[in-house]
N, C-alpha and C positions, 0 to 999 in steps of 0.2 A: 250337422250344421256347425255344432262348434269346434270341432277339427278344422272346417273349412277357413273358419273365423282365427283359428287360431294361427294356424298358416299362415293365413294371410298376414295379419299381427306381425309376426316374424318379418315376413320378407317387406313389407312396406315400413317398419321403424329400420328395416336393412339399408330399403333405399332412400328415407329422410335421413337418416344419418350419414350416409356417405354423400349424400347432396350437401349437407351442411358443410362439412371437409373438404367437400372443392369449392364449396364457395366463400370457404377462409383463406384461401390461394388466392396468391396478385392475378394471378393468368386469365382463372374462371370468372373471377370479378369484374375483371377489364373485359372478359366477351359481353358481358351484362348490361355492364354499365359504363361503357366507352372505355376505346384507348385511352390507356394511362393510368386508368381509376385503380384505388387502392381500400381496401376494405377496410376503417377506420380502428385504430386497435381495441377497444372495447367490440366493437361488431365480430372483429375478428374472433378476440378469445367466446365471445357470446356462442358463436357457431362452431365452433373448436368445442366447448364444453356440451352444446345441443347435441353435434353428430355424437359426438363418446356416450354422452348418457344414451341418447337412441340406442344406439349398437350396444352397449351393456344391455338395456333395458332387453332386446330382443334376444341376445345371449341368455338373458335368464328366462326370460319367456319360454325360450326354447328348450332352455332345458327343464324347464315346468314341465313342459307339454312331452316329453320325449324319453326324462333321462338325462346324466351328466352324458354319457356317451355318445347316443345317437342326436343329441339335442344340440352338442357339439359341433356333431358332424353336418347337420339339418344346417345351421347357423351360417356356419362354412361356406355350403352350398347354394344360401339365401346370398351372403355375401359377392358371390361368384359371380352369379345371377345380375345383383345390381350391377356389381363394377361392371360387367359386360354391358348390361344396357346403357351406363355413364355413358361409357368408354364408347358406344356406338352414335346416343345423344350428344355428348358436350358439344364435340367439331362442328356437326352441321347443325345443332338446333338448339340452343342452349338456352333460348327463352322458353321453348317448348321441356326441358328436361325441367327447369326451374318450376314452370308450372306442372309439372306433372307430381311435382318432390311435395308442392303444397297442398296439391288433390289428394294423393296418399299421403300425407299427415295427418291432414285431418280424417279420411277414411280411417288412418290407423287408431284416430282418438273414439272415432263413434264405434270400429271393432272394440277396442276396448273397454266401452261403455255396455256393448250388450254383451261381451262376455262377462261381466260382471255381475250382468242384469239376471243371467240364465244360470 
């Protein structure tokens, strides 16, 4: 169970943090929030320093859980994983990736509460 949890862990701060990162981009913002919209510069840095700590955060996790080596490589492959489902979400669904980025947040917070817990 806590392998399971921990995995998980990993690849859902994989994909809240790179959600963060495209939603610090004029592009991603403007699918969101209308043509033209631009992510206010505190919003922006806010989400720019959210995704990085995510992704540190899961980088360490990983290599918690793994090893510098394989935790590295695990990390990588969480990585991979997200951008591919972005990259498959953004274009056609991007309120749908947005909420999904919020649902595994907070999953990633309540995994992290009961591996704390166990």
């Amino acid at each position: 169970m806590m392998e399971i949890l921990s995995n998980f862990l990993v690849f859902a701060l994989c994909y809240a943090g790179l959600s963060c990162l495209c939603l610090a981009m004029d592009r991603h913002y403007a699918d969101l929030h209308g043509r033209g919209a631009e992510p206010p510069p505190q919003l922006r840095r806010r989400l720019q320093w959210g995704g990085a700590l995510a992704l540190a955060f899961a980088l360490a996790w990983a290599m918690h859980i793994a090893g510098a080596g394989y935790g590295t490589v695990f990390w990588v492959g969480s990585l991979t994983g997200c951008g591919l489902l972005l990259i498959w979400l953004l274009p056609y669904a991007p309120q749908q990736a947005m909420r999904l980025a919020r649902v595994v947040g907070a999953a990633a917070a309540l995994a992290a509460v009961m591996l704390a817990l166990l």
